[in-house]
C-alpha positions in Angstrom: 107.8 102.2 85.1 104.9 103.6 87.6 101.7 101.7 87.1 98.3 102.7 87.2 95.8 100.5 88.5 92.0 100.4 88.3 89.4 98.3 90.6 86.8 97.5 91.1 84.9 95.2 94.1 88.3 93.3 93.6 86.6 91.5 91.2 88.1 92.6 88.1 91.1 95.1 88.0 93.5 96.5 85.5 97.1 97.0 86.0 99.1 99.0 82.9 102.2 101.1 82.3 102.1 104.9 82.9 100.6 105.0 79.1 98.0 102.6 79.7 99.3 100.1 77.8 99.2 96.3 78.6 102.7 94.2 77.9 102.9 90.6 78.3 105.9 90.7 81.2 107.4 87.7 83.2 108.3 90.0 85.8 105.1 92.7 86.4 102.2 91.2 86.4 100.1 93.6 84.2 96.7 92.8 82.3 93.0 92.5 83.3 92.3 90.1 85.4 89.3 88.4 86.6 88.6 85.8 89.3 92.3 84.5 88.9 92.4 84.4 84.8 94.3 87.4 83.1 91.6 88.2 80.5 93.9 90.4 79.0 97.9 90.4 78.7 98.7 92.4 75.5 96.5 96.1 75.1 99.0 98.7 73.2 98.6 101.6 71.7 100.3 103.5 68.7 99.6 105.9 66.2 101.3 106.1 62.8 103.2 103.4 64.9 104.7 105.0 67.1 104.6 104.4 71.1 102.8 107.2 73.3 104.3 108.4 76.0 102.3 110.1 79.3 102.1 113.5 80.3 99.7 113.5 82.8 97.6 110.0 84.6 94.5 111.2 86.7 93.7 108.7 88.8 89.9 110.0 89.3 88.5 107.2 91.4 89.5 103.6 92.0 87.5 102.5 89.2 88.5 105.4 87.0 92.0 106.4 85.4 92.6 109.2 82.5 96.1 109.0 80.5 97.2 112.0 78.4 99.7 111.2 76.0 101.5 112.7 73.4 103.3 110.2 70.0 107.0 109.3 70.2 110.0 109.7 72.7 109.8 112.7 75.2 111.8 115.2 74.8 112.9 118.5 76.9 110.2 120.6 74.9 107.0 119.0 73.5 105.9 120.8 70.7 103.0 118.1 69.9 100.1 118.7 67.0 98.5 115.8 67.8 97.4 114.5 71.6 95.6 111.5 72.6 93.4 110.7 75.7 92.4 107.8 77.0 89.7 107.6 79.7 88.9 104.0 80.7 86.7 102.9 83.5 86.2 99.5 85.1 82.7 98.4 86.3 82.7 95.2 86.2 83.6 95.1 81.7 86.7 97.1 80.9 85.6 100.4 78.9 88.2 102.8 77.1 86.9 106.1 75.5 89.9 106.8 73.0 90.1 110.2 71.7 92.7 111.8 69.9 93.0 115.8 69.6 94.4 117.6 66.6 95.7 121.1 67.7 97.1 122.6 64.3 94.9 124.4 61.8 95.4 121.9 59.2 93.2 118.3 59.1 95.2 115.4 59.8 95.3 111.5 58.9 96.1 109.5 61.6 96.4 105.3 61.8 95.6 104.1 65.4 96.1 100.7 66.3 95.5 99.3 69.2 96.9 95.7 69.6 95.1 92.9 71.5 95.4 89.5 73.0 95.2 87.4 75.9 97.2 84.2 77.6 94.0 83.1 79.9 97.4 82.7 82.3 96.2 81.9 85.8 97.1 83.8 88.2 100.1 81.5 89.4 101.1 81.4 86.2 101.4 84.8 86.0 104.3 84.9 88.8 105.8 81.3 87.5 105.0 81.3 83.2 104.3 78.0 81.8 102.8 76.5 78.8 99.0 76.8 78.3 97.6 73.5 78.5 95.0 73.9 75.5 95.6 76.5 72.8 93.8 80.0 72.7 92.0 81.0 69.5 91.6 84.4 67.9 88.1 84.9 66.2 86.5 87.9 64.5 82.4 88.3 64.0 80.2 90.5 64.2 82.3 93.4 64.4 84.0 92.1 67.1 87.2 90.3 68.7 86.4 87.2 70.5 89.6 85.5 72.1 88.8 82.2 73.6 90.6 79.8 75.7 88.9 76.1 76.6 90.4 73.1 78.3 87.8 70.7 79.0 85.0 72.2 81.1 87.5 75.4 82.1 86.1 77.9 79.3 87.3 81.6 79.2 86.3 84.5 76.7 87.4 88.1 76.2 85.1 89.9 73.7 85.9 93.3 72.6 84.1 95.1 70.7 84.4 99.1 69.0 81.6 101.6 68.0 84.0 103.4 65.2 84.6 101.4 61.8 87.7 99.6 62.7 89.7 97.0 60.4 89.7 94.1 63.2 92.3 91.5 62.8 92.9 88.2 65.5 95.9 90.7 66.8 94.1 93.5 67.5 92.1 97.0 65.5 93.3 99.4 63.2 91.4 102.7 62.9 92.1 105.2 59.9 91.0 108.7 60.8 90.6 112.2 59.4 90.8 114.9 62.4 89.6 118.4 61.5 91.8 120.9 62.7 91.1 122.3 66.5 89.3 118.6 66.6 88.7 115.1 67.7 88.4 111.6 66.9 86.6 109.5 69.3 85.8 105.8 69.8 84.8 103.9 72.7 85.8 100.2 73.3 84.7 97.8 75.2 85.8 94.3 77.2 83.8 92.2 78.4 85.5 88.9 80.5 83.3 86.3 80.4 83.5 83.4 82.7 81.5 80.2 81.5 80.1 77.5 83.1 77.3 74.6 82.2 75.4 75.4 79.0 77.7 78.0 77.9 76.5 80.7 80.8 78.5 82.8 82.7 78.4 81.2 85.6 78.2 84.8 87.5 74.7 85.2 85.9 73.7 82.1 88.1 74.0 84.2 91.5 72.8 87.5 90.2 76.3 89.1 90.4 76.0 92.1 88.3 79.4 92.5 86.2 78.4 95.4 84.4 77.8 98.8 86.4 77.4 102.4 85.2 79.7 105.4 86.5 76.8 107.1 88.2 76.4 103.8 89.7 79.6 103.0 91.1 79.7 107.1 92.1 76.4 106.7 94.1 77.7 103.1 95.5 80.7 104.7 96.9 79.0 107.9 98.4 76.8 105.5 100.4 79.9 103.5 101.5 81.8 106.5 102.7 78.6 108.5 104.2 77.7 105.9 105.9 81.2 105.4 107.7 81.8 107.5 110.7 83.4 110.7 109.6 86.8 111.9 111.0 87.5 115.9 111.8 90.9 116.5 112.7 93.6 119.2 113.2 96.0 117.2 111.0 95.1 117.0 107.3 97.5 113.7 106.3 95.1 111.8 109.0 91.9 113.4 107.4 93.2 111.9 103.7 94.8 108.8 105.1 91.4 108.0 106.9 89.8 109.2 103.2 91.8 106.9 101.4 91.4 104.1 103.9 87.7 104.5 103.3 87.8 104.2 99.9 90.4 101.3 99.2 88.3 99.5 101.3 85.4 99.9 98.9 87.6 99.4 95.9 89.1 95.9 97.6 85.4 94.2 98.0 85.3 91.0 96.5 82.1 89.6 95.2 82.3 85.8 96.3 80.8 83.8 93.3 80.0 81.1 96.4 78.3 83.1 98.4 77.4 86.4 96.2 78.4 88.3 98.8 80.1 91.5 99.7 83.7 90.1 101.2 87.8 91.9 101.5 89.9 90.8 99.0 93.4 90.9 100.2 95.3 92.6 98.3 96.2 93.3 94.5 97.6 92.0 92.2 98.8 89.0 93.6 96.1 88.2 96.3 92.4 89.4 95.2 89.9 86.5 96.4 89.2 86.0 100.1 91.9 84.9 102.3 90.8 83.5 105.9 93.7 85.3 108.0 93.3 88.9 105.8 89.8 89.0 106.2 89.1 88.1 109.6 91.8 91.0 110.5 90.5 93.7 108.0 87.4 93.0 109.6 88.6 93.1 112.9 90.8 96.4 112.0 87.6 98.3 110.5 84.6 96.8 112.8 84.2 100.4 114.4 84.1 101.9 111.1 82.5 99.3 108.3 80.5 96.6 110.7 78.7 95.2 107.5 81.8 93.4 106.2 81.6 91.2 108.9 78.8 88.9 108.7 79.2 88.0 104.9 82.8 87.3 106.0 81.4 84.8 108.8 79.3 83.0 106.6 81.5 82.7 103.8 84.1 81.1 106.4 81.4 79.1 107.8 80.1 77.4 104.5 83.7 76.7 103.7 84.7 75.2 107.4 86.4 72.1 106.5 84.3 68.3 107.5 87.0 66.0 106.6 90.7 65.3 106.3 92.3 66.0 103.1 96.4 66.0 102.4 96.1 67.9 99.1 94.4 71.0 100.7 95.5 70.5 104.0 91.6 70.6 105.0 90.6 69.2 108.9 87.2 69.0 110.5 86.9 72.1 111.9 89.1 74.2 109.9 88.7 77.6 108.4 89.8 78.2 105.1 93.3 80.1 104.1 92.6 80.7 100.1 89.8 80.5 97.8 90.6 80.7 93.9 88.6 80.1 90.8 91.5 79.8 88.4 92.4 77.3 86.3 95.4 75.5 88.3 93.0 74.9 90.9 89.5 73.9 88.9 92.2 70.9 87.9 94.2 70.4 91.4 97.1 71.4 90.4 97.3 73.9 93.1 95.4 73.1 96.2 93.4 76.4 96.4 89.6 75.6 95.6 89.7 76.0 98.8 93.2 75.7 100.3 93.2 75.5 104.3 96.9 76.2 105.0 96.7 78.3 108.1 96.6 77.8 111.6 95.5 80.9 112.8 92.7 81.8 110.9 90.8 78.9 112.8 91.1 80.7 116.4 90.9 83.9 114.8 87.4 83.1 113.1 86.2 82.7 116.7 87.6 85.8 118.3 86.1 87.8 115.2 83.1 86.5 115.7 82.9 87.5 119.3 84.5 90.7 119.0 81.4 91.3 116.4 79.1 90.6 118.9 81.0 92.9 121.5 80.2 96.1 119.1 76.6 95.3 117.7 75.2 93.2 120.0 74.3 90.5 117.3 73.6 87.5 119.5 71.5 86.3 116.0 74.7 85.6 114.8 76.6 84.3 117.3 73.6 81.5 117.5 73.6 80.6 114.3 77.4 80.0 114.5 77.4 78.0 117.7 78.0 74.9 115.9 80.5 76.0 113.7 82.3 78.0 116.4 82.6 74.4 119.0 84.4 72.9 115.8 87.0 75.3 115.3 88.0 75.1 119.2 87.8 71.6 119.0 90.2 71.8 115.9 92.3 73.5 118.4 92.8 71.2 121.1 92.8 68.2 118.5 94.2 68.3 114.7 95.8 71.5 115.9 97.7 70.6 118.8 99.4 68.2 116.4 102.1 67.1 118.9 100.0 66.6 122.2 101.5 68.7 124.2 98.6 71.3 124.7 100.0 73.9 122.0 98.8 74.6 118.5 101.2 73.4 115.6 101.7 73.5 112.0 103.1 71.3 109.1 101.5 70.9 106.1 99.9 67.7 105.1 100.8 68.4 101.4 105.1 69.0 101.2 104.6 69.0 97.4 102.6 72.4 96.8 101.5 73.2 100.6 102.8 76.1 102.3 105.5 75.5 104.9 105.0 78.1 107.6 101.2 78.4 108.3 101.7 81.7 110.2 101.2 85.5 108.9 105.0 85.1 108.5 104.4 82.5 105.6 107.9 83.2 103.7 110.0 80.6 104.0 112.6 81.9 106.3 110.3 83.7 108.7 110.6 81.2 111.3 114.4 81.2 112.6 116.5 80.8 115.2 119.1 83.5 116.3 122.0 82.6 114.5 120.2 82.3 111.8 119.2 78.4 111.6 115.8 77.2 110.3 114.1 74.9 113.1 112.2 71.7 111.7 108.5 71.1 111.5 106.0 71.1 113.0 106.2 74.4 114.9 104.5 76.3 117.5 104.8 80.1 116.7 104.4 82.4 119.6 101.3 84.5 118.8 99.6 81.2 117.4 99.6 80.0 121.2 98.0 83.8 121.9 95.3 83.7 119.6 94.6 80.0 120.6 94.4 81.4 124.4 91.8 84.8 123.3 89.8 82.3 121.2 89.2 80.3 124.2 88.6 82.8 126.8 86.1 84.2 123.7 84.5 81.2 123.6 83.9 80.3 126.7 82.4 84.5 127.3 79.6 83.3 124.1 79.1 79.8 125.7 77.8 81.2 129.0 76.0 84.6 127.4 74.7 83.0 124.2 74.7 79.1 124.2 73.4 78.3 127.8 76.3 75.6 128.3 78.1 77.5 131.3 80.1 74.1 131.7 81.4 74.7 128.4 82.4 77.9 129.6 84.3 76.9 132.7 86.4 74.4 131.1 87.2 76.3 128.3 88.7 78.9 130.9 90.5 76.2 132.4 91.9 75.1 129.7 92.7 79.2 128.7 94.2 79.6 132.0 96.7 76.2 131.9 97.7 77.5 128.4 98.9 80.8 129.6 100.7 79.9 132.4 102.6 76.7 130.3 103.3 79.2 127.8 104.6 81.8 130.1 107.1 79.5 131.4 108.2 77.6 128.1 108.3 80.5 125.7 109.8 82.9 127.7 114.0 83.3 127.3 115.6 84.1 130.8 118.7 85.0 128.8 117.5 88.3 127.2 113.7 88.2 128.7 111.7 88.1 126.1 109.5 85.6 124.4 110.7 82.9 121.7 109.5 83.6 118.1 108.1 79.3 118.5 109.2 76.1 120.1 110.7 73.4 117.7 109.5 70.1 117.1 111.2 68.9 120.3 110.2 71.5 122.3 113.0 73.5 122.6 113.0 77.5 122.0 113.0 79.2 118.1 115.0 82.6 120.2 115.0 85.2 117.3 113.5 88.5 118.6 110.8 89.1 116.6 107.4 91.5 116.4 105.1 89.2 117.1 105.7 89.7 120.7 103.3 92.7 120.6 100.5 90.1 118.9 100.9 88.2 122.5 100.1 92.0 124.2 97.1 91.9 122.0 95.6 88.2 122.7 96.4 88.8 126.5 98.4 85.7 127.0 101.2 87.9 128.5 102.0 87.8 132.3 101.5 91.2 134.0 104.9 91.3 135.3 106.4 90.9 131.8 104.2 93.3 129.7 106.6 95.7 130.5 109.5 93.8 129.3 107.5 93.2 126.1 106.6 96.8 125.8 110.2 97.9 126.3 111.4 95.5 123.9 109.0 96.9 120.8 110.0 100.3 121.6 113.7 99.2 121.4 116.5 100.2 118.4 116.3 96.5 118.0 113.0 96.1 117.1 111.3 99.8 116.7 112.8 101.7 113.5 111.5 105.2 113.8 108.6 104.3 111.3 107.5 101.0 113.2 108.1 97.5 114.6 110.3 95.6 112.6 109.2 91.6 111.4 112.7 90.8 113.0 114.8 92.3 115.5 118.4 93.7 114.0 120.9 91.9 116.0 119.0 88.6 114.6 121.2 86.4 111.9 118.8 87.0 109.2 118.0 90.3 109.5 117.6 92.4 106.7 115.5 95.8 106.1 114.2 94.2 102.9 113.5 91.1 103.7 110.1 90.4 103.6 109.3 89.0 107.5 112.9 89.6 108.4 113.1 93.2 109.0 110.5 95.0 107.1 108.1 97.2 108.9 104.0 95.9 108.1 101.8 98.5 108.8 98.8 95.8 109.9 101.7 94.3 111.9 102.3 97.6 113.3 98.2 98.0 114.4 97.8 94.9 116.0 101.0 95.8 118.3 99.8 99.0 119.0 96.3 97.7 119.9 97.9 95.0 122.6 100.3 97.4 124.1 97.1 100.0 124.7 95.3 96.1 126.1 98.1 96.5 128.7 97.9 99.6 129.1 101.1 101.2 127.8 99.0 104.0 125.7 102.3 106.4 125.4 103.9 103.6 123.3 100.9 102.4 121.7 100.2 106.6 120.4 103.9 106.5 119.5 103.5 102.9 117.1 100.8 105.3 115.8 102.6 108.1 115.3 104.8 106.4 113.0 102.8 104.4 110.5 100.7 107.6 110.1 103.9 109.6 109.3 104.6 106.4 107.1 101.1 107.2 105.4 101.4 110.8 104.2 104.8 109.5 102.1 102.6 107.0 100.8 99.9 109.5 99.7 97.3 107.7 102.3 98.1 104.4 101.1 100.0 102.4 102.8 102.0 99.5 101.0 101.5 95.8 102.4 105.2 96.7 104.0 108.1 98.8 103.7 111.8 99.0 104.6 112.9 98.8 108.1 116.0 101.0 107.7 116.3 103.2 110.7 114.4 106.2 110.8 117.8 108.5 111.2 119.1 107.0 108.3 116.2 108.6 105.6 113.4 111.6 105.7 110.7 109.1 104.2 110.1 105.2 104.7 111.5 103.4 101.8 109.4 101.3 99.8 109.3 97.9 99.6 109.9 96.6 95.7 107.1 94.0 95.2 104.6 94.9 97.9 100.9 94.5 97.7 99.1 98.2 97.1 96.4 98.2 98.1 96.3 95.5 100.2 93.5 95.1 102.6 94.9 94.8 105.9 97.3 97.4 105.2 94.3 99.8 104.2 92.7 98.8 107.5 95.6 99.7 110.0 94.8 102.9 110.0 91.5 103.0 111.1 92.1 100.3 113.8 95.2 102.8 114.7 92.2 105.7 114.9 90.9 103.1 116.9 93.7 102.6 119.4 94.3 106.4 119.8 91.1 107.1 120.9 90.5 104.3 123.9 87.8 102.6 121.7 86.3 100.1 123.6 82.6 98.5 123.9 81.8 97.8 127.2 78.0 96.1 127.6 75.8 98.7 125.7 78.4 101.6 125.7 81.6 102.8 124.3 83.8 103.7 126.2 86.1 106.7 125.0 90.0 107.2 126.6 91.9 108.6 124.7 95.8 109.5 124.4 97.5 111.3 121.1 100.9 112.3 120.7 102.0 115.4 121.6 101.6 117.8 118.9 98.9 115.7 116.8 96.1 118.4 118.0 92.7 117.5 118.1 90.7 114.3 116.3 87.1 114.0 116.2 85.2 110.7 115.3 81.2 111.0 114.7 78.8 108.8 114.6 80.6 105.5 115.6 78.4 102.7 115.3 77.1 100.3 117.2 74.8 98.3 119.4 74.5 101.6 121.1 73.0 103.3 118.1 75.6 106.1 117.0 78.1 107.9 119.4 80.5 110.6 119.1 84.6 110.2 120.1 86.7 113.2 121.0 90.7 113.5 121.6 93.0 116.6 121.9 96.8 115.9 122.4 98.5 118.2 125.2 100.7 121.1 123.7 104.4 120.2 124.5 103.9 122.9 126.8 101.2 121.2 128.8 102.6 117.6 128.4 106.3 119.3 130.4 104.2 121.0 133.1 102.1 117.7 133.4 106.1 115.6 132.9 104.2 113.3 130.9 106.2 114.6 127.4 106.7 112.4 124.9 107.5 113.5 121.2 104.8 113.7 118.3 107.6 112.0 116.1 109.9 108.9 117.6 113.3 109.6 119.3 116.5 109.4 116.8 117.7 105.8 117.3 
């Protein structure tokens, strides 16, 4: 059944059935959720007790949805008297205006119920159900229904409350109406998720986080987001509403930290909405030309969770930036290792390449000051609990086989890491693109050690260090037989050889040999890896391939952005424009939204990309690819106080205009036209504004 889902900041969000009801489910994880705890798993409707079902669901604005719903089974022909609407809005509390419509000429008596209840289930409980650990109580006062959950000092409460007389039992509220004919009965309800700390308060009031926000509020909120954005004029309307959308899913996935009561990405809903090390730093990185102000609250929410000791349960190392923050319950009492959980190893270089790559575009050397400290201990983490085996690479194994995750790359599934025929190497592992974002952290580092710290020793041996990396890795990782590079290096040393897409990420750090970018470039473009739509996770003639597995052979559009933006690095802007190409065809099938991934079936084989079943939507760095793929097609690039502008669209995409792009250069316009097929022949530099059949 299609779900509708409201948001808001990523702090609390709804997801329901196509009627807007709420079922407890093992398998969909519907309810209202807040800061990990499903406030609310049961919220049905029926009158004279029969089920609703939808006409019509207006998604009006992220926060906003509208159902229209008729009583009982459809049918060919509804001939209905009586039709209900149910308007509900989420600013911070859960709000429902409930009105139901009589359209004959006689009154009617109508018994609505609405049933309600909650589980408290965290949010891992939610994918894998198991018994609550301390019961949850149903209480009615004051007019009100007041559903508690408490386990020691972990104290949840979902009060709702009704301004219509309403018979309220622990299950839920009854309403008996009289509608006049040609009218209405209305009600409004409210929820209101309260998260308590010491001395009974909501510990959210403690930080000043407003959880409770008007409509002209959250209107006006999101006009300044988006007007303050650069705006987009283009020949091509899908672009125009995938940007849009973009835009606006970006504003619907900010997360207020309860740490840090700050403005952060969540990464994706349902499943992932808290901050996420990896996910942010690349959202960020995605939308820096576009939303710059995401960045430093991301910094300093990394910083003041940098790990300062060793710690097997959460995998935490001096040095280390976080993977996962939660508030739930399973981690308040360690039973999952997520308050914070540091089981990544590439959101420690990445932290540092962000935070030069901020400094790049604003020319905030306030920042990159303040963070001189903090950046020195993640590339110290680098060359020491990192490099885990000595040899001058950066590894992964968790420190925590019970509950830690095993692969500690983006490809964190459990057989994302494989060899060609299919085998599953031991840990620990070297992944190819770790050892490329290891190399750009350190060639970043040493660029802010001589600019901004005054240690130009620092800097030197920090480029020695870059430079010995790159040319090791160039001759370990790279396969003579087939030319390309290995997927990782096992535990003894020997080469992980699946084909895989992270081969573009090593484009992008710059760790690739000139003489082989073009191999690399080929290779992306390939039937193996490239399937009309985008780079597969896995190439097809690998063991475990398979266009719906979830890093063995889907297509992920932030994937896709991050290969596009290292083949333009190397300057192979044709292929780059056609990556481009394809995940923004991808978008306009996905209404502007593009899902976390899809299937990598080949594009000849289906007119539209096929969706993946259980993908994140929206998810945050999925929302961003497009902008950093505005980015790419365009020639973005600061250099010292200016932008520079080169750009190169496919043929046939026509003309795309970026205004007021800002930066430490104040505000600057970007142009690009793509040539006519006519001019790209007479120029024989022809390519096509959709990908070849494969």
């Amino acid at each position: 059944m299609r779900k509708s889902i409201s948001i808001l900041d990523g702090n609390t969000f709804l997801v329901c059935d196509e009627r807007g009801d709420v079922d407890p489910s093992p398998s969909v994880p519907t309810g209202l959720f807040s800061y990990d705890t499903r406030f609310l798993s049961t919220w049905r409707l029926r009158l004279n007790g029969e089920r609703l079902h939808a006409l019509s669901v207006d998604d009006i604005r992220y926060f906003e949805t509208r159902f229209f719903l008729v009583p009982g089974e459809p049918t060919h022909y509804v001939d209905a008297k009586v039709s209900v609407i149910r308007n509900r809005m989420i600013g911070g509390s859960f709000v429902e205006d409930l009105a139901v419509l009589n359209h004959g000429d006689r009154e009617v008596d109508v018994t609505v119920r609405v049933d309600m209840g909650s589980d408290f289930a965290d949010i891992f409980e939610v994918k894998n159900p198991q018994p609550k650990k301390a019961p949850v109580s149903a209480i009615v006062e004051e007019g009100q229904l007041r559903l508690r959950y408490r386990r020691d000092r972990f104290h949840r409460e979902t009060v709702i409350s009704t301004d219509a007389a309403a018979l309220i039992d622990p299950s839920g509220m009854t309403f008996q109406v009289r509608v006049p004919p040609q009218g209405e009965w209305q009600t409004r309800l409210q929820v209101r998720t309260l998260v308590l700390g010491a001395q009974e308060r909501d510990f959210r009031d403690t930080v000043k986080l407003r959880h409770a926000r008007s409509r002209d509020e959250l209107d006006e909120e999101l006009r300044r987001w988006t007007s303050a954005a650069p705006r987009l004029c283009s020949d091509n309307p899908s672009i125009m509403s995938t940007y849009r959308r973009s835009l606006v899913d970006l504003a619907a996935l900010r997360y207020t930290s309860i740490t840090m009561a700050a403005h952060l990405v969540a990464a994706g809903l349902p499943w992932f909405m808290t901050v996420f090390g990896r996910d942010s730093i690349f959202t960020c990185l995605q939308a820096l030309p576009f939303t710059p102000q995401l960045v430093p609250a991301t910094l300093g929410t990394l910083v003041y969770a940098q790990g300062t000791r060793v710690n097997d349960f959460s995998d935490e190392e001096p040095g280390k930036i976080l993977h996962e923050l939660r508030y739930g319950e399973s981690a308040g009492f360690e039973e999952q290792p997520h308050s914070p959980y540091y089981g990544s190893a590439d959101s420690t270089p990445l932290f540092v390449i962000l935070l030069d790559e901020y400094e790049r575009w604003t020319g905030d050397a306030t920042l990159v000051r303040a963070y001189e400290f903090e950046a020195r201990a993640a590339l110290r983490w680098i060359d020491t609990y990192g490099d885990l085996l000595d040899t001058g690479y950066l590894w992964y194994q968790t420190r925590n086989p019970a509950t830690g995750l095993p692969n500690q790359c983006w490809k964190d599934s459990p057989d994302s890491v494989s060899y060609r025929d299919g085998r599953l190497p031991g840990f620990p592992r070297a992944t190819c693109e770790l050892q490329g974002y290891a190399y750009d952290a350190k060639m970043r580092g040493a660029r802010l050690a001589r600019l901004f710290w005054n240690d130009p020793a620092y800097a030197d041996r920090l480029e020695r260090e870059a430079a010995d990396l790159k040319a090791r890795f160039n001759e370990e990782f790279w396969i003579a037989d087939g030319e390309y590079y290995a997927l990782a290096l096992d535990a003894d040393g020997g080469q992980v050889d699946a084909l895989s897409s992270n081969i573009g990420h090593l484009l992008w750090s710059g760790i690739v040999d000139e003489s082989r970018a073009g191999r690399v470039a080929e290779l992306l473009l390939s039937p193996r890896l490239f399937s009309g739509w985008g780079v597969r996770t896995l190439a097809t003639d690998s063991a475990r391939y398979n266009p719906l597995g979830y890093h063995v052979g889907t297509v992920w559009p932030f994937d896709n952005s991050i290969v596009a933006w290292g083949l333009w690095r190397y300057g192979f802007r044709r292929e780059a424009a056609t990556i481009c190409q394809g995940i923004l065809d991808a978008a306009e099938h996905f209404h502007g939204r593009l899902p976390e991934a899809f299937a990598g079936y080949p594009r000849t084989r289906t007119t539209y990309p096929v969706e993946y079943p259980t993908a994140c939507s929206p998810q945050a760095w999925s929302t961003g690819a497009p902008l950093l793929l505005l980015r790419v097609l365009l020639g973005l690039d600061p250099h010292g106080e200016h932008l520079i502008v080169d750009p190169e669209l496919p043929t046939g995409i026509g003309r795309i205009e970026l205004l007021n792009i800002p930066g430490r250069w104040g505000r600057m316009d970007a142009f690009g036209r793509s040539r006519t097929p006519e001019e790209a022949e007479l120029e024989g530099t022809a390519f096509p504004a959709r990908p070849p059949a494969l």
